[in-house]
Structure formats: C-alpha cells, structure tokens
N, C-alpha and C positions, 0 to 999 in steps of 0.2 A: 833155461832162458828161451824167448822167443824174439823173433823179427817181426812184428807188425807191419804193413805196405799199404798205404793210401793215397792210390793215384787219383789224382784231381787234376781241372782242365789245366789248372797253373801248376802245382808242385806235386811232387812227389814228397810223400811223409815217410820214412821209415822208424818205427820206435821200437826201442830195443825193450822188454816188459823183463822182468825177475826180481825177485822175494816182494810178489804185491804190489809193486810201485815201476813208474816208468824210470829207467835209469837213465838213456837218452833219447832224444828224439830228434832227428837231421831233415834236412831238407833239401830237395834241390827240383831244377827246375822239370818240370815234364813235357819232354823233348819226343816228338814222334820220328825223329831222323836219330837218333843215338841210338846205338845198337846195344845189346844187351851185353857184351862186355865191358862197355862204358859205365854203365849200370854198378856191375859187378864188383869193379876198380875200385869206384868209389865206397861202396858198401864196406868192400875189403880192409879199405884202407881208415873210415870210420870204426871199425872193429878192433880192426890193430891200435889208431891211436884209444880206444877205450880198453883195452888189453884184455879182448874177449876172441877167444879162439873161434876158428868156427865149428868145429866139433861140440862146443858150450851149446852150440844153437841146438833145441831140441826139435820145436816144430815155427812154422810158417803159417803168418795166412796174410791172403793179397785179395785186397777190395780195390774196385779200378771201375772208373766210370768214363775211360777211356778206352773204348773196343778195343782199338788198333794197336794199343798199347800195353793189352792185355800180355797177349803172347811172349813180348820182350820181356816182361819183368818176370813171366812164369816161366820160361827156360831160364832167363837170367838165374832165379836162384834156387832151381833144380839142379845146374851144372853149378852155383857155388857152395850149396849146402850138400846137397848129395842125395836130396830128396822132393815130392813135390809139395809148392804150399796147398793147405787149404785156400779156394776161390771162390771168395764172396757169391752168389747170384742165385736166380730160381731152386738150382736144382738142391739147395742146402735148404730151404726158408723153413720145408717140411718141419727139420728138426727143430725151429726155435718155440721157445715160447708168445708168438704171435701172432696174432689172425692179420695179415698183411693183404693190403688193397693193390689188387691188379699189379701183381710179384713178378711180371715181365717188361713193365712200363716201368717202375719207382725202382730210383737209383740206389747201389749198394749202398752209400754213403747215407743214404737217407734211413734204411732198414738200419744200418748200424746207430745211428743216431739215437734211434726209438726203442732199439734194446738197451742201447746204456742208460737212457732214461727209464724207462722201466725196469732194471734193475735198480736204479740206486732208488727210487723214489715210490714207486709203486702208489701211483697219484696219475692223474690226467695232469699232463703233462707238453708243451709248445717248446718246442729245440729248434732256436733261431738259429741258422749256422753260418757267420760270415765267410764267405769262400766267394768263387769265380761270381755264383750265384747267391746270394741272399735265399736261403730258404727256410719257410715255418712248418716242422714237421712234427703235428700231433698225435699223441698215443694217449690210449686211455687208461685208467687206472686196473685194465682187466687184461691192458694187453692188447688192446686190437689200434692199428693203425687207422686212423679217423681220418686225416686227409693231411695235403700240403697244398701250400702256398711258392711259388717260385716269383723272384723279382732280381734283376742287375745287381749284382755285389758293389761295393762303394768303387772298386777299380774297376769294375766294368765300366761305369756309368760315366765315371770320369775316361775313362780310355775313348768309351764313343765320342764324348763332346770332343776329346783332340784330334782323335779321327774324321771327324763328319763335317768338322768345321771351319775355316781358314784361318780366324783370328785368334782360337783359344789355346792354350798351351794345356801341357798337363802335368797336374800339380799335384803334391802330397795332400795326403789324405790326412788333415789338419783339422782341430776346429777353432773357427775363427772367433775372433772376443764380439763379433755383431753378426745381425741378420740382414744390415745394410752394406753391401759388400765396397768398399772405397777403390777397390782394383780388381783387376779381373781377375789373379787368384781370388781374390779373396770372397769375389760375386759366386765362383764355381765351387766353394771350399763353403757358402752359406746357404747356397740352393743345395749341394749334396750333401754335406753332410751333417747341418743343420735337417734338412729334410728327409734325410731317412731317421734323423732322430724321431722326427713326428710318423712316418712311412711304419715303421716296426711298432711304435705303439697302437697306433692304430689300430693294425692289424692285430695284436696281441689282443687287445682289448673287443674286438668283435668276434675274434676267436673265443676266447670265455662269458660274450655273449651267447654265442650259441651255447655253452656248455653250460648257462647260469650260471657262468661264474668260477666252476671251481675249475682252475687249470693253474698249474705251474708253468713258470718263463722259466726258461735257462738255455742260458748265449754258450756257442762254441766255434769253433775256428780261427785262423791264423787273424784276422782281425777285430776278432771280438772284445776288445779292450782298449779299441781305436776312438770311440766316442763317449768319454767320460761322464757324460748326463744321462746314457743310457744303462747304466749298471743301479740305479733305482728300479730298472723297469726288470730286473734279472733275481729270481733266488736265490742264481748261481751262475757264475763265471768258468765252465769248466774248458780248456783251451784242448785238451785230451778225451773228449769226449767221446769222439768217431773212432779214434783208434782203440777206447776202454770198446766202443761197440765190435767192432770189427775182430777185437781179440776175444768176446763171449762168445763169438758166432764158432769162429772156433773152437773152442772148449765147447760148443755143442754139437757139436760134429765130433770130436774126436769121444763126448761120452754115447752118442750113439752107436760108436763104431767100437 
C-alpha cells in the first residue's frame, strides 16, 4: 500500500493507492499554522476508520507546492510511518521520463500532471487542472514539457470579486440557466463561470493551434466537473490525475534506486 500527499494552496489530498486503483482519497484544508501532529491525527485516524494499519503502508511520496509546508507534512509522516517519503522536486525530475522546462520555476503538481498524461496517452497532450489556480500544462507525445498557461481557479476569481469589492457577496460556483445575470449572484455566477467556459476553450484551442492541431484535453482537479458544458471540450475527466502523477514519480525513483 502507499500514501500519496498533494499539498495545494487550498487542500491537502491524501490517496491511499493498492492493488492498481485508488482505494481512498481524503482531504482537508492546508493550514500553515497546524502543526504536523495535527497532520498526523488525522491521517491516523483516516487509516483506522479504513482498517489499514500502518505498517500496511509501504512507501510515501509528498508533492507540495507549498514551501513552508513542506517540512510539516515531511517529518509528519517520517515520525507516522517510520520512514521518509519520496519529495516531489528538481533533485528527482533526472529520473523521469521527461525533458522538463526550467525544473526549478514549474510546480510539482504541474510535472506530475504531465507524467500521468504521458503515461496513459502517449499523445501531445493539454492537462487543464481546476485547483487554487486554473492551469494548461502541455506535454508532448515524446515526452517533453512544451509549456503552461496559469489563470485564477474559478474560487479564486470569485474570492477576489468578494474580497475587492463592497457590494458583491460570494457565491457557489453554480452555472446559471442565462448569460443575462437577473441578480447579483447570478451576474457573478455568468461572468465567471459562464466565462471561463469560453476562457479554457479558447485557450485549448490556440494551444492545438500551435500544435496543428493534434493535442489532447483532459480536465483534472477537485473542480473539474463543476461546469457541465465543459466536458465536450475534455477526452477525459480524470479527477486522480496529479496524484496517478505524483505516485509514477515515485515508482521512478524507487526503480532507480
């Protein structure tokens, strides 16, 4: 059995992976003031309610695109499991199978992205990943990281407007039955998420401009199944995506080793 760990600006992912398939996968918030036996408690206690020992656990690997947060989750579960995880970042990228663009700037999460798409697809390939941030991360059918695209995740975008603004509220990430908004949710619910509708095609489609064409879409992250008109523009809807990446990265490190 393994612990997968994908710290992101908002959650923490833990997926539990054995015989091939994710068994479960939890979440909770990623907190820079919780200390790493807060961490640990909870994991504990995830485990137990799934009646996996922790001696079951064989290896670890923690992908974090949160520095400061780094540290917490990697003693966290050095002192729960009894050993250290594999750590997403430069000093592993050697072992994969990809020619990665500027391996000190582009985030774990983004590298893990592009290995599970090039695993399963072995195609030029666009991994939309709904998270804090919207991001378009292309890899090519050869294996080499082509570039990315960064833009406001749909709760960012909405978080600004209630933040930045006096009169607007903020409201679930809904889509409305018009692009004529009759109320203020419903104006902020058809400018965003009516318009990232058009915002990701767009860009998907200028992307396989440059490429002439042949590129694969395929959406991942915790709200990539939030805009129901957008799953035309998708090959694939994989919600497990960064954590299938982030557990190959592992398995290539540990056949290196």
């Amino acid at each position: 059995m393994q612990i997968i760990v994908d710290i992101g600006n908002t959650d923490a992912v833990f997926g539990l992976y054995d015989q091939n398939a994710w068994q479960h996968i939890w979440r909770t918030p990623a907190r820079l003031d919780e200390p790493s036996q807060s961490y640990g408690r909870r994991l504990r206690l995830w485990l137990l309610e799934a009646n996996v020992s922790l001696s079951a656990i064989q290896t670890t690997v923690l992908s974090s695109v949160v520095p400061n947060l780094t540290p917490t989750m990697r003693v966290m579960l050095t002192e729960l499991l009894g050993f250290e995880p594999v750590v997403v970042g430069p000093g592993v990228y050697p072992l994969l199978p990809l020619e990665i663009l500027r391996p000190h700037e582009i985030g774990a999460d983004l590298v893990a992205n592009a290995l599970a798409a090039y695993s399963r697809y072995r195609h030029n390939c666009v991994v939309v990943d709904f998270g804090t941030a919207l991001t378009f991360t292309t890899v090519s059918a050869e294996g080499k990281i082509l570039g990315v695209a960064i833009a406001p995740g749909l709760k960012t975008a909405i978080r600004s407007l209630f933040a930045n603004t006096a009169q607007l509220p903020e409201v679930p990430i809904e889509v409305p039955q018009s692009a004529l908004g009759t109320s203020t949710t419903h104006a902020i619910q058809a400018g965003v998420v009516l318009g990232y509708d058009g915002l990701i095609r767009s860009l998907i489609d200028r992307i396989r401009a440059e490429l002439h064409g042949d590129c694969l879409a395929v959406a991942t992250g915790g709200l990539s199944g939030r805009i129901p008109s957008l799953q035309t523009a998708f090959v694939d809807i994989v919600p497990s995506l960064t954590l299938d990446g982030i557990r190959l990265i592992g398995e290539a490190v540990r056949m290196a080793h």
